[in-house]
N, C-alpha and C positions, 0 to 999 in steps of 0.2 A: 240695302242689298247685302244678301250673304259673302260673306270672303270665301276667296278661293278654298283657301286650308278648310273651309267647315263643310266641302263635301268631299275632297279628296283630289285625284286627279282632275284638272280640267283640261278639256281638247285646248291645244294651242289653233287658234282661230286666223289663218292664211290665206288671205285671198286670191292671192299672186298677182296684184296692181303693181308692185313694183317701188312703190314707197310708203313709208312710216302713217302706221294707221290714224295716227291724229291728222296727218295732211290730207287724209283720202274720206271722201263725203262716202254717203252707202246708201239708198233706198231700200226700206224694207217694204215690200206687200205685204200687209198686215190686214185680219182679215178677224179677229177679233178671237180666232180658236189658237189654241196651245202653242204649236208647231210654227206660226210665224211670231207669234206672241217671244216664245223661246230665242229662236232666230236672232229677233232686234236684242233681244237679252242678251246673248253671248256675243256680238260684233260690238253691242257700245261696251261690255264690260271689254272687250279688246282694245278698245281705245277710240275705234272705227268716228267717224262724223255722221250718227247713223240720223237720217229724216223718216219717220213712218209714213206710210200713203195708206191711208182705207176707202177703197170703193162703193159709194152705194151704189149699188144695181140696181136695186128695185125698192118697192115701198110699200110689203103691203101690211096693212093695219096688224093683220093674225102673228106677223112674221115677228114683232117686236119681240113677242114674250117665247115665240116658239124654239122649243130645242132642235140641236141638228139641222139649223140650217145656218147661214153666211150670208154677209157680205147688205146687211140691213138692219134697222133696229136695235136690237140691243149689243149684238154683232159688234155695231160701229162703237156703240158704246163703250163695248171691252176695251177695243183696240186701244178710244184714247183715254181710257182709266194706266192701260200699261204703259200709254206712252209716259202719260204723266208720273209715274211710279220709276219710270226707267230714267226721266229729264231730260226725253229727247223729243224735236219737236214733232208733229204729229197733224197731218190734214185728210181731209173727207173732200175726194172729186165726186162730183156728181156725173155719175159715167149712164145713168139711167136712159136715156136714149139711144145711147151709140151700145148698150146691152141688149136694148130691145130689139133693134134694129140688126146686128151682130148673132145675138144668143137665141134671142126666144120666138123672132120672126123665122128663123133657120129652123129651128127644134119642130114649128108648128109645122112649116111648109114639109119637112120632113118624113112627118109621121102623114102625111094628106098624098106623100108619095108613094105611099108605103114600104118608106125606110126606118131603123129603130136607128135615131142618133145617137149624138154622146154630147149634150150642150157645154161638157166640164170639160174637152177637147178644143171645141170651137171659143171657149172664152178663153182659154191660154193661148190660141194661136190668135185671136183675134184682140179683144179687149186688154190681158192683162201682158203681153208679149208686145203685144203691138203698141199700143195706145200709151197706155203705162210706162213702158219703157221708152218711149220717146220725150214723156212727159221726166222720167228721172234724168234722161241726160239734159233735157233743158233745165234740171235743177243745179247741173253741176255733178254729178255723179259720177262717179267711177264705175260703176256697178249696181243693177239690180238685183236685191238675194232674197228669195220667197224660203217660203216652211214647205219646198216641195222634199219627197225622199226620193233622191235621184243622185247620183254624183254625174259632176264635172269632172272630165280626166284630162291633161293636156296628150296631146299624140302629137305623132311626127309633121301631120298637116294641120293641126290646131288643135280648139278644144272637141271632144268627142262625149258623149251623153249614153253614161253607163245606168244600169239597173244599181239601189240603192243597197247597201250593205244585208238592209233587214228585208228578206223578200215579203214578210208578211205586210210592209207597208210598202212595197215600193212602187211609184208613179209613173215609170215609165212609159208606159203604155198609153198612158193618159198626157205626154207630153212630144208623142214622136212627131207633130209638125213644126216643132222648133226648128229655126234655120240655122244657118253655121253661124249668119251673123248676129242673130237673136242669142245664142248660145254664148260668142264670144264677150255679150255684155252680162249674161245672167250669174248668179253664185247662188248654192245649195245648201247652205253648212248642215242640215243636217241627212246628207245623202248616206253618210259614215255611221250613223247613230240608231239604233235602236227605239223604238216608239217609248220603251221604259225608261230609257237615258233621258229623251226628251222629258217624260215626265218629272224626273230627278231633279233636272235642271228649272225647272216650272217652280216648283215647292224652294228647292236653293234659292231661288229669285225671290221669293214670295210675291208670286204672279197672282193676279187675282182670279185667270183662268185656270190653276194648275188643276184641276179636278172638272173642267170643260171636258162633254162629250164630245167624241167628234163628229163632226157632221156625216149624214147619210144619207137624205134624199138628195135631188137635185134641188138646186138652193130655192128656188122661183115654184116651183111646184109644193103646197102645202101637201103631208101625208100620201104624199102618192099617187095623189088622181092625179096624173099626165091628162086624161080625158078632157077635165072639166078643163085645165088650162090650156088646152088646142081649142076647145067652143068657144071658150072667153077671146081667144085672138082672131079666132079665123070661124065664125057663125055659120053652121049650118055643117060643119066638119063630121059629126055625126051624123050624117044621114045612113041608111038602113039600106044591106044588099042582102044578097043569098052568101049562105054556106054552100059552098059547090063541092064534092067528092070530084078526085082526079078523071075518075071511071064519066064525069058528066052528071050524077045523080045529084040535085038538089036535097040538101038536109035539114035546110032553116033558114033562120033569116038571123042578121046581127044586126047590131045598135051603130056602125062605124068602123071601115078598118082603121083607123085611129086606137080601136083598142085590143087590134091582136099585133104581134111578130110572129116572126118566122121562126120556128120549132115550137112556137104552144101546146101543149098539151092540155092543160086545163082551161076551167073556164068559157070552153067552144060554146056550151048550153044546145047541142045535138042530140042529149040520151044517146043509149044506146042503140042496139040492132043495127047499126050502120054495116057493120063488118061482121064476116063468120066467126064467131065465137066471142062479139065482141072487144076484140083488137083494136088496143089504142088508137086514136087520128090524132093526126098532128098538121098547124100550120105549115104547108110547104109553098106556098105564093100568096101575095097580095094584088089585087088587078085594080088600082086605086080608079081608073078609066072606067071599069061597067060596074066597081063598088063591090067586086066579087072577093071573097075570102076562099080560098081553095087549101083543102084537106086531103090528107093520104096516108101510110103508111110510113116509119120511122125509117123503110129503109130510102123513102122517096126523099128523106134530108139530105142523103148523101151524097156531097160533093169533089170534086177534086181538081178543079181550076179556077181557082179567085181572081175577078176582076178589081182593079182600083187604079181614082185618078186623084188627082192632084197629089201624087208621089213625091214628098219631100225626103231626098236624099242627101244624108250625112257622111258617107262614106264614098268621095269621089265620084268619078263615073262609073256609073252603069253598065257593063258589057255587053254587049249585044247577044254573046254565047250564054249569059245568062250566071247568076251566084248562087250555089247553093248557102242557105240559110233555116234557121227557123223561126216560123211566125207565131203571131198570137192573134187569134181570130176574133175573141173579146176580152177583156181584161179578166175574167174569173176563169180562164182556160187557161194551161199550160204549154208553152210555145211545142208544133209540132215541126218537122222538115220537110222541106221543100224549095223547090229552084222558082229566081224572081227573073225574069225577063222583061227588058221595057219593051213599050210598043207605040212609043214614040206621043207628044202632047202632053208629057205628065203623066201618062198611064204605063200601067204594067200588069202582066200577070203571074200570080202565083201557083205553078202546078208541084201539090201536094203529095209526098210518097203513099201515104195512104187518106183514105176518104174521110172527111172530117163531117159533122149535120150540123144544121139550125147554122150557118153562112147569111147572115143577115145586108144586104145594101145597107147601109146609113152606118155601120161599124166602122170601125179601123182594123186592119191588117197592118202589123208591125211584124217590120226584120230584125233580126238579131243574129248576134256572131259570138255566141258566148253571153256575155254579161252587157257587150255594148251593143247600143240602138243605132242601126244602119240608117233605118228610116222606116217610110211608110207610108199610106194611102188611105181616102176613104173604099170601101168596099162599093162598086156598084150592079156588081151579080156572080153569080155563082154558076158555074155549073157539072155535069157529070162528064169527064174524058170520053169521046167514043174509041172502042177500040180497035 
């Protein structure tokens, strides 16, 4: 391993446990790409008692050699080439059923709703928060610390779950059902860092990953077809309804709503002439009940009162008069404002200062207050304010 002095400044690595890093154990989720890879890199080089965990999820043959995916194959492999390069020790749970059952029975049943999930949502609050971390404290642990980009902040009522220095990477969105007390055991070290720094520190290590793509699909889904992987779980997912126009007009027929969301534009296979002068359609309902796919007009997206339940709240109580905030309706969207009122069960709603489109069921809507993650909910409808 490189000395400190041969790359220059190195972060001082603080956990806030409370004592001397050789006494304090550390789980790293290691998952075989760069980013946790680095992680367990800089905790053992701090002295840390670091253990690596890699999870197999799943197994499938294609997956070994494929790029841009996790948490299988050659994935697992990386992991314990670094453990072994780093000399720290390093195991493989076989988490494969409590994933399928968790991640990809949810993802399938999901899209059969028609909802568009987020399965990389549901395996942090589920599998790698839950399961995992129960599993690091019964090792002894002090602390769980993944290669997420997010920072931990302490506040005046505990720790609090801020947006990550480098917005071009940062994960929050993807981690707003973390609980206070899932929180209180988790650590980020590179929430402060840069995806470049990360990589610096990859190469400094002579990581065997330092030049690892990083992953892009969802891990369990080869290249993309979601489709084929809802047929393979749940047979017959694909069956074939009408393309309905809002007006009631029949336009076609499709293969599954399985293979539309809400705001598609392409892809419908309707031609044209639907509309005077040829005017875009777009997904604006799924009716998973009679198999109907229904189409309209861009301005028929537009919404301005978010429904969501299972509202995990990081920021105290809830007022009943309601907080203004601003949300993020999917993660590739820019947070917009708007006030959160609960409505009691876990639910709450979000009414928007201006109309936002494409409001998808199966999303998350997250709050924010500046830089830090209030909390949040899944999405389970949308719709237009009457006036």
């Amino acid at each position: 391993m490189s000395t400190a002095a041969a790359f220059g400044t190195v972060p001082a690595i603080d956990l806030g446990l409370g004592k001397p890093p050789r006494d304090t154990r550390v789980v790293v989720a290691m998952s075989g790409g760069v980013d946790s890879s680095v992680t367990a890199a800089l905790l053992a080089e701090a002295g840390y008692d670091v253990v690596g965990i890699t999870l197999q999820l799943y197994d499938h043959g294609a997956a070994v050699s494929r790029k841009g995916a996790c948490c299988a194959g050659a994935d697992i492999h990386d992991a314990r080439r670094v453990a072994e390069g780093l000399g720290i020790p390093h195991y493989v749970l076989d988490y494969e059923s409590r994933f399928r059952q968790s991640v990809m029975d949810d993802f399938a049943d999901s899209y059969l709703r028609g909802e568009t999930p987020i399965p990389c949502v549901r395996c942090n609050q589920t599998v790698k928060f839950r399961d995992l971390l129960e599993t690091a404290r019964d090792l002894g642990a002090a602390c769980l610390a993944t290669g997420h980009y997010v920072r931990r902040i302490g506040g005046p009522d505990g720790a609090e779950l801020h947006r990550a220095a480098d917005p071009a990477k940062d994960q929050s969105y993807f981690l707003f059902a973390t609980t206070a007390g899932q929180l209180d055991f988790l650590r980020f070290p590179l929430g402060g860092m840069a995806k470049e720094e990360t990589r610096a520190h990859a190469v400094r290590f002579g990581l065997p990953v330092a030049d690892k793509p990083d992953s892009q699909d969802i891990c369990f889904v080869p290249s993309g077809n979601y489709g084929a992987v809802i047929e393979r779980l749940r047979p017959g997912a694909g069956a074939p309804g009408d393309i309905v126009h809002l007006d009631g007009r029949v336009l076609g027929r499709h293969d599954g709503v399985i293979h539309y969301t809400i705001g598609q534009r392409k892809g419908l296979g309707i031609g044209g002439g639907a509309t005077d002068g040829n005017a875009p359609l777009f997904v604006v309902r799924i009716e998973p009940e009679t198999r109907r796919v229904v189409v309209g007009p861009r301005e028929a997206l537009s919404v301005t009162d978010v429904y969501v339940k299972e509202l995990n709240w990081l920021a105290g109580a809830l007022s009943e008069a309601g907080m203004d905030v601003a949300v993020k309706l999917r993660s590739t969207r820019p947070p917009v404002p708007g006030v959160i009122r609960p409505l009691g069960a876990g639910r709450a709603v979000v009414s928007l200062v201006e109309p936002e489109e494409g409001v998808s069921a199966g999303q998350a809507c997250v709050a924010y207050d500046g830089d830090r993650v209030l909390g949040g909910g899944w999405i389970i409808g949308a719709e237009r304010a009457r006036n």
